[in-house]
C-alpha positions in Angstrom: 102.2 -115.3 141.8 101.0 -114.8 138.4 100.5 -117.8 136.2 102.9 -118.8 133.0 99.6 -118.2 131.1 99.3 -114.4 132.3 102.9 -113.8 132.1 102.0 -114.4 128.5 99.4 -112.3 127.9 101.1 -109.3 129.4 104.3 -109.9 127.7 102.0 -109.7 124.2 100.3 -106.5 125.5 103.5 -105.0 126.1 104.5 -106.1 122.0 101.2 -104.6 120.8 101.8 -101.5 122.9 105.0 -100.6 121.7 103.9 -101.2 117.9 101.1 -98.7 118.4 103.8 -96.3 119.8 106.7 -95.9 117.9 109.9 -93.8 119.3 109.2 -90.0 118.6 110.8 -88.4 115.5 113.9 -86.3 116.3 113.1 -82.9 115.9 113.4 -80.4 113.7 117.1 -79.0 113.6 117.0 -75.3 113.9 118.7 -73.2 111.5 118.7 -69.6 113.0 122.5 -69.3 113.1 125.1 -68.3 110.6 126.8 -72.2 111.1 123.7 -73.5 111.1 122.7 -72.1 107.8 125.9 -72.7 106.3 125.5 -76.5 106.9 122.1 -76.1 105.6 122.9 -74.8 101.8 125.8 -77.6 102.0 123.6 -80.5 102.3 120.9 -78.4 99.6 124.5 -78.3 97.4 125.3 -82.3 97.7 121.3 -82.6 97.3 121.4 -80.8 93.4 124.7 -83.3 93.1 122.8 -86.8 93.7 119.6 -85.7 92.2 120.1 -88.0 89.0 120.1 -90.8 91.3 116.6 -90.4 92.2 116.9 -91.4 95.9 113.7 -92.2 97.9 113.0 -91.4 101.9 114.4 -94.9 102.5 117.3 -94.8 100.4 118.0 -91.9 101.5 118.0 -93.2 105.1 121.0 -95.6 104.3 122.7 -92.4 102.3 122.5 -90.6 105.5 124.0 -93.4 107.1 127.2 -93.2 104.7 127.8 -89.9 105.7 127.1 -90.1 109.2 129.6 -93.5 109.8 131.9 -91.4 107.5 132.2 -88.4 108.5 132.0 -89.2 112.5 134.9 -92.0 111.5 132.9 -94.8 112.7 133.3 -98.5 111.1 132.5 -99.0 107.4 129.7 -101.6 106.7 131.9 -101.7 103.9 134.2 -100.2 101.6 133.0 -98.2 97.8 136.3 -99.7 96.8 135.2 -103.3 96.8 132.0 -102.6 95.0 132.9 -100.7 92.5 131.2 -102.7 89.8 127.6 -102.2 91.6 128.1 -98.8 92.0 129.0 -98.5 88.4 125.6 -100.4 87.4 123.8 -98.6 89.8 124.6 -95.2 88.6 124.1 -96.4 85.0 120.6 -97.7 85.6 119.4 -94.8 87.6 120.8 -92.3 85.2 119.0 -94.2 82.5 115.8 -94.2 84.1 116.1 -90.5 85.4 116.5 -89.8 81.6 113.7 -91.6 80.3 111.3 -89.8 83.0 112.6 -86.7 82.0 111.9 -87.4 78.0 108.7 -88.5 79.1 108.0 -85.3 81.0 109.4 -83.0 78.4 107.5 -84.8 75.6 103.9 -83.8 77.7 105.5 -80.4 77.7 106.6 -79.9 74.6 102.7 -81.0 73.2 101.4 -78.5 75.8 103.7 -75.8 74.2 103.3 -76.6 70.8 99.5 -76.2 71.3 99.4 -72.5 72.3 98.0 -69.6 70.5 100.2 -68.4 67.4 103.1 -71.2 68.2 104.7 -72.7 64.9 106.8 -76.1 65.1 110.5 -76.3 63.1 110.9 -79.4 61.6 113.7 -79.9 64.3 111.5 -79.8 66.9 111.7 -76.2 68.6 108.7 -74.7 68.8 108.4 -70.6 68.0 105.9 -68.1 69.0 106.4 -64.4 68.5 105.5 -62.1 71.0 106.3 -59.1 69.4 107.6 -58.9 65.7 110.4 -56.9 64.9 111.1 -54.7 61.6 115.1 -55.3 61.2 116.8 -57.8 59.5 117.4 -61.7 60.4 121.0 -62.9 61.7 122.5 -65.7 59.7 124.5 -68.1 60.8 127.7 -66.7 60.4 126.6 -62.8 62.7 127.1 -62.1 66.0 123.7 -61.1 68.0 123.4 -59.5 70.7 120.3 -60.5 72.8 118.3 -60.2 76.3 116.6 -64.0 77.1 115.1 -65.7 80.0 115.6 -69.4 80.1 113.5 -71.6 82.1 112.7 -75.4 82.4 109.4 -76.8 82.5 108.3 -76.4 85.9 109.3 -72.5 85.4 113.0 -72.9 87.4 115.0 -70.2 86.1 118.1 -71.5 84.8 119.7 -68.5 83.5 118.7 -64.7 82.3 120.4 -61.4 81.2 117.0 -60.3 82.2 118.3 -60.8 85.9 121.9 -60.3 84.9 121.3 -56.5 83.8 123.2 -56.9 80.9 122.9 -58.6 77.2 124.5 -61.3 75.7 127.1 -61.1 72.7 127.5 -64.5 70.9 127.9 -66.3 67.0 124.5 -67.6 65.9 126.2 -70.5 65.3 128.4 -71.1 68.4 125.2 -72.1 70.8 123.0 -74.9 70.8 121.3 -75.9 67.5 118.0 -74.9 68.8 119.4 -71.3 68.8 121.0 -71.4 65.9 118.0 -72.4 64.1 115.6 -70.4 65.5 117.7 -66.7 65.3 117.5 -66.8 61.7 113.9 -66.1 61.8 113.6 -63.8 63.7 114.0 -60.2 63.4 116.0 -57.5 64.6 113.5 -55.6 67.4 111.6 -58.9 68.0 110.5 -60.5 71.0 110.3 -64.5 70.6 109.4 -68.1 72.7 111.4 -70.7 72.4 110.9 -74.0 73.5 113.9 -76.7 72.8 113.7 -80.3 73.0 116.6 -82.1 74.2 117.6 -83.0 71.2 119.0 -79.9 70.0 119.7 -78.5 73.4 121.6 -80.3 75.9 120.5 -83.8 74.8 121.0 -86.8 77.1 123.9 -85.4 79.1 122.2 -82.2 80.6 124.0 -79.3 81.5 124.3 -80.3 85.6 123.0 -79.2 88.1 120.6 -76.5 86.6 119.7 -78.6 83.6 118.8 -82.4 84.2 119.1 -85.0 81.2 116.6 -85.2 78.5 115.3 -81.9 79.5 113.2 -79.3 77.4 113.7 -76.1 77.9 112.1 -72.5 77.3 113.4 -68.8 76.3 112.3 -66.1 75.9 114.3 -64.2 73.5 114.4 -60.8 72.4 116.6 -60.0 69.3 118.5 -56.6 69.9 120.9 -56.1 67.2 123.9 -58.2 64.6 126.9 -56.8 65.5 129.0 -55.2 63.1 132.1 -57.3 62.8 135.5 -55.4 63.9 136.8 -53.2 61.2 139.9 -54.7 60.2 143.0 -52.3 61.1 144.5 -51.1 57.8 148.5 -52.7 57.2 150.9 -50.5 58.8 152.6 -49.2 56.3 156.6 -50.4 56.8 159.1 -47.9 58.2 161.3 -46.3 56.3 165.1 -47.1 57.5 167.2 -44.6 59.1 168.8 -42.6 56.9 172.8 -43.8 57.4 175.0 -40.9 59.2 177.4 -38.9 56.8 180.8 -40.4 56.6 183.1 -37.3 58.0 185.5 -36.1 55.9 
């Protein structure tokens, strides 16, 4: 019989053993089926959702956990209703800090920008740098453009393009962003341009969600293709003559 003294020691070398092993990771799900892929670009689509929050691996551990306990209807550790209040300061504060890394970010990016060959800086803030000058005239801000751009953020995301579209864009010079506003009336008609915006006359603190986070800067390039001709006004009809009133008969 083995003394209390060993039971000991082999009881400890049993601890250490299984701290030097932990349990295996679950494996990789496969996602070589239609289902399977479906379920894939859903949790990619709640993923662009909760980005603002800024989850970690851990946190996102006890998010998993929500969904899992709901979804599979198993017993709430507790109930969103009844903590409304920290959810509320939660969002806020993440939200806020999410912001203020994104200004940070932007700001480095915005210096890197404003440093390249041939790039000018608005008093606004956007930053300008012709690629190719056209020889047409400048859009104030009361024309309608039509132009071809390519919008990026600062990690070179595409966020939207006619370029990839195939086809141009018809808008007021002054019914977009300030940035663009600003910026069309110097260009010229034929002209290829970059256009970096700060947040501050693009989509500011708020963003433009999912594609766009708050605070960020953002990139175009812009090519300047015509002013459209406002619509010739159709001439007043010219009233119609009444009927001419039937002959009494005699």
């Amino acid at each position: 019989m083995l003394r209390p003294h060993a039971l000991l020691s082999i009881f400890a070398a049993l601890i250490l053993a299984a701290g030097c092993n932990p349990p295996a990771a679950k494996p990789e799900p496969k996602i070589d089926s239609d289902d399977s892929k479906a379920i894939y670009a859903l949790g990619l689509l709640i993923a662009e959702r909760i980005d603002q929050f800024g989850l970690n691996e851990s946190e996102l551990d006890v998010f998993q956990e929500g969904v899992r306990d709901g979804v599979l209807k198993r017993a709430h550790k507790l109930e969103p209703k009844d903590i409304g209040k920290e959810m509320q300061a939660f969002a806020k504060a993440r939200q806020a800090a999410a912001v203020e890394h994104e200004r940070a970010e932007s700001a480095a990016f915005l210096s890197k920008m404003a440093a390249e060959p041939g790039a000018t800086t608005a008093p606004s803030g956007y930053i300008i740098r012709t690629i190719s000058e056209g020889s047409g005239a400048s859009p104030t801000a009361t024309d309608t453009v039509k132009v071809n751009y390519h919008g990026t953020l600062r990690d070179g995301t595409v966020f939207d393009s006619t370029r990839e579209r195939g086809e141009p864009a018809i808008f007021p010079v002054g019914g977009v962003i300030p940035c663009w506003t600003q910026s069309l009336q110097t260009m010229k008609v034929g002209g290829k341009y970059q256009v970096t915006c700060p947040a501050e006359i693009a989509y500011g603190d708020r963003g433009a969600p999912p594609s766009i986070k708050p605070g960020a800067a953002l990139t175009f390039e812009v090519e300047l293709i015509d002013i459209e001709k406002p619509p010739v006004e159709p001439s007043p009809a010219e009233p119609s003559k009444p009927a001419a009133k039937p002959k009494k008969g005699k």
